[in-house]
C-alpha positions as protocol buffer text, in pm:
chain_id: "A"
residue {
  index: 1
  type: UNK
  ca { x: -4828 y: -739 z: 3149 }
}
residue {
  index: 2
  type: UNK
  ca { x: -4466 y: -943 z: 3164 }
}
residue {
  index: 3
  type: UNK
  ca { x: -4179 y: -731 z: 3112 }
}
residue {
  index: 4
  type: UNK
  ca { x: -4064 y: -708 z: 2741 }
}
residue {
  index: 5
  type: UNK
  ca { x: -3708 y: -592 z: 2809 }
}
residue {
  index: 6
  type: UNK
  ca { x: -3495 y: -885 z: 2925 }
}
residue {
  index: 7
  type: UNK
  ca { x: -3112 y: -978 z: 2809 }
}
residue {
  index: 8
  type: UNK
  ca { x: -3274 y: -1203 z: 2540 }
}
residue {
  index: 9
  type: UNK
  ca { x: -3537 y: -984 z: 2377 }
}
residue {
  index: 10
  type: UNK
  ca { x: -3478 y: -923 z: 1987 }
}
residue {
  index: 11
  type: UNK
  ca { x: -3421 y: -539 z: 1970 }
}
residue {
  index: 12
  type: UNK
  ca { x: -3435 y: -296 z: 1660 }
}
residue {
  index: 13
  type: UNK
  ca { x: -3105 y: -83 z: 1713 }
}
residue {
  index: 14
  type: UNK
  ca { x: -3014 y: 264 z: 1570 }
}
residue {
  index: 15
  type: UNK
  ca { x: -2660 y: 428 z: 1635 }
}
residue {
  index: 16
  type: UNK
  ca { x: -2685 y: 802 z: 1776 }
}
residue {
  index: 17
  type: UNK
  ca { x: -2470 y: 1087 z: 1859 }
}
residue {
  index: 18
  type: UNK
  ca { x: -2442 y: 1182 z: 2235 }
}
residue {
  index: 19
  type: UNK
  ca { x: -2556 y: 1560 z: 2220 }
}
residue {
  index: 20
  type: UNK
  ca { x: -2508 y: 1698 z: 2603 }
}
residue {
  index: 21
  type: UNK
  ca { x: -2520 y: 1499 z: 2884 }
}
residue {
  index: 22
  type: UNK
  ca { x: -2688 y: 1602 z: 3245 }
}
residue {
  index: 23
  type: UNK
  ca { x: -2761 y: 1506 z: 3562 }
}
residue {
  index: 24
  type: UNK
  ca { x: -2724 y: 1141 z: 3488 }
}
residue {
  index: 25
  type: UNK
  ca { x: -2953 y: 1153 z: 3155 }
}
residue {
  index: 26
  type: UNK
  ca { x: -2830 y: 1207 z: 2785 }
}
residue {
  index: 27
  type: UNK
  ca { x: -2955 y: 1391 z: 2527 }
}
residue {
  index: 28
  type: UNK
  ca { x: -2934 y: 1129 z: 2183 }
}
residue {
  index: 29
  type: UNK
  ca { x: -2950 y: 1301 z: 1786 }
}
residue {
  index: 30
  type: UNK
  ca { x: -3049 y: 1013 z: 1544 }
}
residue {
  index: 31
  type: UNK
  ca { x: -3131 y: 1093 z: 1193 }
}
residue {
  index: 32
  type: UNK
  ca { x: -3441 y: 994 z: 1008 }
}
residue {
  index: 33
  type: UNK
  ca { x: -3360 y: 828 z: 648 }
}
residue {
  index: 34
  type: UNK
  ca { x: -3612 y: 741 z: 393 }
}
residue {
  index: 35
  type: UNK
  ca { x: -3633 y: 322 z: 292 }
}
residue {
  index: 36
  type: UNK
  ca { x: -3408 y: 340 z: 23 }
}
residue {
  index: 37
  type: UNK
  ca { x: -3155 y: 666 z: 125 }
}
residue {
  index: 38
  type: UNK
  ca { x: -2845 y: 397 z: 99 }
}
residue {
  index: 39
  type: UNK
  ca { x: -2898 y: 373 z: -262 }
}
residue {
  index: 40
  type: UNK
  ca { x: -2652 y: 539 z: -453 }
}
residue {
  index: 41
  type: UNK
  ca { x: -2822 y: 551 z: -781 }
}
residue {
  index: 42
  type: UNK
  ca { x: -2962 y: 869 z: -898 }
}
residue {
  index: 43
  type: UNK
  ca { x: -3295 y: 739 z: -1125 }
}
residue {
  index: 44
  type: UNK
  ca { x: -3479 y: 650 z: -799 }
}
residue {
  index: 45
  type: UNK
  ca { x: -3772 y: 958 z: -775 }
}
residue {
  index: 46
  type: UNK
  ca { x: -3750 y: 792 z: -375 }
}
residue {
  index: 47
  type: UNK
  ca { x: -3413 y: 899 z: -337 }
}
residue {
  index: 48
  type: UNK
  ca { x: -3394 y: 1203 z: -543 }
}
residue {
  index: 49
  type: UNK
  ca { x: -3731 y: 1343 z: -280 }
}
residue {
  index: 50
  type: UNK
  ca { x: -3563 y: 1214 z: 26 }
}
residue {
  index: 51
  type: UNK
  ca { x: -3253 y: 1466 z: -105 }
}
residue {
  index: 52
  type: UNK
  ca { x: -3469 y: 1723 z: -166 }
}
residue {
  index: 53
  type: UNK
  ca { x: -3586 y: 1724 z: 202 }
}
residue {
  index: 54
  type: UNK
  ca { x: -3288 y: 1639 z: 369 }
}
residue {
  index: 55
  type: UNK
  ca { x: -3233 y: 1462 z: 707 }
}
residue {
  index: 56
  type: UNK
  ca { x: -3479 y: 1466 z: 921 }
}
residue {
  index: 57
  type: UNK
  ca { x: -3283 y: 1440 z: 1319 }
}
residue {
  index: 58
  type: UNK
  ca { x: -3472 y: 1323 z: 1620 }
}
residue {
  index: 59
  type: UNK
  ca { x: -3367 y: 1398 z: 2001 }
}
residue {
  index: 60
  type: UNK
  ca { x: -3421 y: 1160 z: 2260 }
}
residue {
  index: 61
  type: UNK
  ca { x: -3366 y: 1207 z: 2657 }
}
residue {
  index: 62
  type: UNK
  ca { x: -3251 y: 882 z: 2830 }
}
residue {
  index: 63
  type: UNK
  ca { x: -3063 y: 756 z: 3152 }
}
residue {
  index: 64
  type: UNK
  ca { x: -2717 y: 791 z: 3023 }
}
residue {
  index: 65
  type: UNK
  ca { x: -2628 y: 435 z: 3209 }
}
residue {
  index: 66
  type: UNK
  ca { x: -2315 y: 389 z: 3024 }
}
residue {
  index: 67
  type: UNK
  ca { x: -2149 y: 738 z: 3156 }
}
residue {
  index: 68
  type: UNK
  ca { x: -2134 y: 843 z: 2795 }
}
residue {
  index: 69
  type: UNK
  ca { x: -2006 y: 1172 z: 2695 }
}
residue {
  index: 70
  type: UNK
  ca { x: -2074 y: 1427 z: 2449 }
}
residue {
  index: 71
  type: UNK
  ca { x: -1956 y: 1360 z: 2107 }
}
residue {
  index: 72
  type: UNK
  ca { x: -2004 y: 999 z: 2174 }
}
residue {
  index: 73
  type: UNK
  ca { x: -2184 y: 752 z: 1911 }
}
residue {
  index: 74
  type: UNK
  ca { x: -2430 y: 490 z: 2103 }
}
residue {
  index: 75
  type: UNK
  ca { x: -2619 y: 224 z: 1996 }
}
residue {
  index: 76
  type: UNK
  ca { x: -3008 y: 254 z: 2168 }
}
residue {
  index: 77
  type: UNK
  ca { x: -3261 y: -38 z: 2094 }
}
residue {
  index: 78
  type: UNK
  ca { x: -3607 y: -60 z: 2136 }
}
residue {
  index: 79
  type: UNK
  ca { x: -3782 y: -426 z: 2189 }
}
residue {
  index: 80
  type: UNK
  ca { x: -3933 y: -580 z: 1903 }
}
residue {
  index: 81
  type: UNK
  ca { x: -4230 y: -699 z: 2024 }
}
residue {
  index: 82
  type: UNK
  ca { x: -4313 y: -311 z: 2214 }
}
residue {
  index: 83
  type: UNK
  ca { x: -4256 y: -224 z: 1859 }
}
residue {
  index: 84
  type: UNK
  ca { x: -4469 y: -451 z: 1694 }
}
residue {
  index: 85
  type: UNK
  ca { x: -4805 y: -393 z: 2017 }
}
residue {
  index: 86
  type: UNK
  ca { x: -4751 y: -37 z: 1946 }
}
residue {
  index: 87
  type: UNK
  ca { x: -4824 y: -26 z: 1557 }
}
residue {
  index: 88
  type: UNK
  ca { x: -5072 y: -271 z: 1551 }
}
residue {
  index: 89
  type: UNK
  ca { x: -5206 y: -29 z: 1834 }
}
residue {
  index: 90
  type: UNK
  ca { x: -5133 y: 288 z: 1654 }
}
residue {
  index: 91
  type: UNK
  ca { x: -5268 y: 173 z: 1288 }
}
residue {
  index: 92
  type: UNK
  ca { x: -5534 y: -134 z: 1314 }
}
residue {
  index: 93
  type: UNK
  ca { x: -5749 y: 0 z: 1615 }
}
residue {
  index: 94
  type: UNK
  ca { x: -5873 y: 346 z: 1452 }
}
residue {
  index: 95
  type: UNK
  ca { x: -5926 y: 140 z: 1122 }
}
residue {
  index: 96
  type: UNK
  ca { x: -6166 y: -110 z: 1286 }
}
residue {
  index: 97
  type: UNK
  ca { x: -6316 y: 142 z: 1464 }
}
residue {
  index: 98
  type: UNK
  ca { x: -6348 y: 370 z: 1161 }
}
residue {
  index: 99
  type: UNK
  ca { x: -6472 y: 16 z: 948 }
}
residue {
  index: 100
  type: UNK
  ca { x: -6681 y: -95 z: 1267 }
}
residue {
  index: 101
  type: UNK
  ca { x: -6875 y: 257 z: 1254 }
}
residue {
  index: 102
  type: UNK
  ca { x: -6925 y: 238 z: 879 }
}
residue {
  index: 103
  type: UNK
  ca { x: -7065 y: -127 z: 961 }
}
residue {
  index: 104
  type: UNK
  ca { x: -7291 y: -20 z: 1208 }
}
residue {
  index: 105
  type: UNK
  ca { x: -7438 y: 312 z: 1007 }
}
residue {
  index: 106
  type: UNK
  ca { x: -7502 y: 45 z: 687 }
}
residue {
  index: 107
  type: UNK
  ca { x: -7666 y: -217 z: 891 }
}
residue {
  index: 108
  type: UNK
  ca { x: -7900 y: 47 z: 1047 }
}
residue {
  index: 109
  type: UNK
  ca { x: -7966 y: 195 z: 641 }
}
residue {
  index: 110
  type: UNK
  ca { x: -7819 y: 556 z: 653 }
}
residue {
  index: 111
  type: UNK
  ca { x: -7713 y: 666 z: 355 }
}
residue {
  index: 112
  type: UNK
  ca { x: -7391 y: 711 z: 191 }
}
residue {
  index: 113
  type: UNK
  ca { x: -7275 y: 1093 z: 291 }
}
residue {
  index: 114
  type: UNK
  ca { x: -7419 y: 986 z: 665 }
}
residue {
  index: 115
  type: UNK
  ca { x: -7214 y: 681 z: 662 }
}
residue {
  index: 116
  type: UNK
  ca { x: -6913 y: 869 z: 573 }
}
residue {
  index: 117
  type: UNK
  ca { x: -6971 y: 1135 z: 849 }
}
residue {
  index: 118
  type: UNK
  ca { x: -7016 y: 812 z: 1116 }
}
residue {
  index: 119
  type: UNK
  ca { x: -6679 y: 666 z: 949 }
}
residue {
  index: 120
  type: UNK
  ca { x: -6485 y: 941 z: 994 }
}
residue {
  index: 121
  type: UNK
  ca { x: -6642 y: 979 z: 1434 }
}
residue {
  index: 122
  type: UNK
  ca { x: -6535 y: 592 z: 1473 }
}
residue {
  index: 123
  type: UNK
  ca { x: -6176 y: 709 z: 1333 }
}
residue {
  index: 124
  type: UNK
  ca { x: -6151 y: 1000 z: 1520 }
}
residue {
  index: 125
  type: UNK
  ca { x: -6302 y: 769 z: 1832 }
}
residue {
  index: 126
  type: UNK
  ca { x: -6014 y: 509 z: 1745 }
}
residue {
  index: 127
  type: UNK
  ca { x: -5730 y: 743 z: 1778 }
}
residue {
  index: 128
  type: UNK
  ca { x: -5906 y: 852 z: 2111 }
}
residue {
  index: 129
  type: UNK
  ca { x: -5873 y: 502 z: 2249 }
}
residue {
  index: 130
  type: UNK
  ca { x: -5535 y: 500 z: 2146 }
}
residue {
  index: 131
  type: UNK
  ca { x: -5417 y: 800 z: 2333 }
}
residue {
  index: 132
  type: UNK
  ca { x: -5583 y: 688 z: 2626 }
}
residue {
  index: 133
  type: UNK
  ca { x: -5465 y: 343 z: 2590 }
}
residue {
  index: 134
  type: UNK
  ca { x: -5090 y: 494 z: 2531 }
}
residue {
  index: 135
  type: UNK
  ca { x: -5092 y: 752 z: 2861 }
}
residue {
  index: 136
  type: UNK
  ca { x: -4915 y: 486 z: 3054 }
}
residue {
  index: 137
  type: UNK
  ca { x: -4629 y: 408 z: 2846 }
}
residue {
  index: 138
  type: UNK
  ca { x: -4458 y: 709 z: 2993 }
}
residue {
  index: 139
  type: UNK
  ca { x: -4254 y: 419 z: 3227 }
}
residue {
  index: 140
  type: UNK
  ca { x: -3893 y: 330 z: 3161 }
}
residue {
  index: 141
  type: UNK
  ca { x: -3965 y: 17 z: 3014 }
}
residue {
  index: 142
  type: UNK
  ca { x: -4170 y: 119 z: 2728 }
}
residue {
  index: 143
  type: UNK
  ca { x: -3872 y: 372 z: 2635 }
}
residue {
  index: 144
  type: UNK
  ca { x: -3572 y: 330 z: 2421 }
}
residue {
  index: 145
  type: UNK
  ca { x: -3253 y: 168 z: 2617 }
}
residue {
  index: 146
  type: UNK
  ca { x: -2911 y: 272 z: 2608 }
}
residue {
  index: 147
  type: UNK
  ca { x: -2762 y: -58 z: 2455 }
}
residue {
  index: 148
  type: UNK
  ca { x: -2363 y: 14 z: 2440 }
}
residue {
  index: 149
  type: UNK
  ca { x: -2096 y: 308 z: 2322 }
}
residue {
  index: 150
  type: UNK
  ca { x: -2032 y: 219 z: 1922 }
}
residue {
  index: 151
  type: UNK
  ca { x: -1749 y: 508 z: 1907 }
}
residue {
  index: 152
  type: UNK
  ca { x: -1606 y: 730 z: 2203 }
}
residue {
  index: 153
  type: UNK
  ca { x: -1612 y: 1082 z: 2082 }
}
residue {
  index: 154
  type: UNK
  ca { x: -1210 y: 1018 z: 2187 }
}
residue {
  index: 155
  type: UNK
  ca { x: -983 y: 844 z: 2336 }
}
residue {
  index: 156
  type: UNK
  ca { x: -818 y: 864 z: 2642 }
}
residue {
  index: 157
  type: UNK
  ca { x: -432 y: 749 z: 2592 }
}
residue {
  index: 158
  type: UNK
  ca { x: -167 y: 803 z: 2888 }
}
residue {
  index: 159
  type: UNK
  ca { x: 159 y: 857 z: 2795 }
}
residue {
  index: 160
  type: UNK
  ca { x: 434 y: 772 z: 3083 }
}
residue {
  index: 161
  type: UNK
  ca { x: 611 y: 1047 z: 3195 }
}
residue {
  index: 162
  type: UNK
  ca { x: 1018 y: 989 z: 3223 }
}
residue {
  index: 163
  type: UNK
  ca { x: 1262 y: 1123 z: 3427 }
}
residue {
  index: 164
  type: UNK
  ca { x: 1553 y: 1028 z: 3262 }
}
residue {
  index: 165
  type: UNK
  ca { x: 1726 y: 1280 z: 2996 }
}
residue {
  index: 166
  type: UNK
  ca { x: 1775 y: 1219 z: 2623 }
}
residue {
  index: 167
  type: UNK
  ca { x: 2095 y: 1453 z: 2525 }
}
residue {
  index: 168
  type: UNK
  ca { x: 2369 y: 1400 z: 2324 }
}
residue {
  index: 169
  type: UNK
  ca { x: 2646 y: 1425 z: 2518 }
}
């Protein structure tokens, strides 16, 4: 399998908030928002649930390769096409398995409460194959990068010392 992170790969981006940093990793807050939390209308039921749950925050560990600092707000990507593999992973293999199963159970003539039953095994064996097809994306490469600093949590200004003395003499 090629390696999907180069300087050229499309990325989906979300900003975060540096949380603690050790031992050359960071700990990154992001918040969850619902599709349409930007809209500032109030007759939306989507927004007026997504306010009634509030913000959902996720924590991520990565290599903190831009010496970032707590406080800080960074900008980590993820590659498009991981992205893409892993939902079509994630969501179309237990559905043919589950639709593969229910196949199989009508072309042998069970009937309709056994069918079910075999559905619902070749679901449960399709999210089976996807945890064991997942156990190796544990590498760097299928993680989330550290793409840049958006905001330092400050800013560090030197001021010149003087020697000289300002009196009105």
């Amino acid at each position: 399998m090629a390696d999907c992170m180069t300087d050229s790969t499309p990325m989906r981006e979300e900003t975060a908030r540096v949380v603690d940093v050790k031992d050359g990793m960071l700990l990154a807050e992001t918040e969850s928002r619902s599709g349409c939390s930007h809209c500032s209308t109030d007759n939306c039921t989507t927004s007026v649930v997504a306010k009634l749950f509030g913000v959902k925050r996720n924590r991520l560990v990565l290599e903190n390769s831009l010496d970032a600092r707590p406080g800080d707000r960074v900008v980590i990507g993820i590659p498009d096409a991981l992205l893409v593999r892993a939902s079509l992973l994630a969501y179309l293999l237990p559905l043919l398995s589950m639709l593969g199963a229910a196949a199989a159970g009508e072309a042998v003539g069970l009937p309709a409460n056994w069918m079910s039953l075999l559905a619902l095994c070749g679901l449960a064996m399709g999210f089976f194959m996807v945890h064991r097809a997942t156990r190796g994306w544990t590498s760097q490469r299928y993680r989330p990068q550290l793409l840049r600093i958006a905001a330092a949590a400050y800013q560090r200004v030197e001021v010149p010392i003087s020697t000289r003395s300002y009196s009105n003499e």
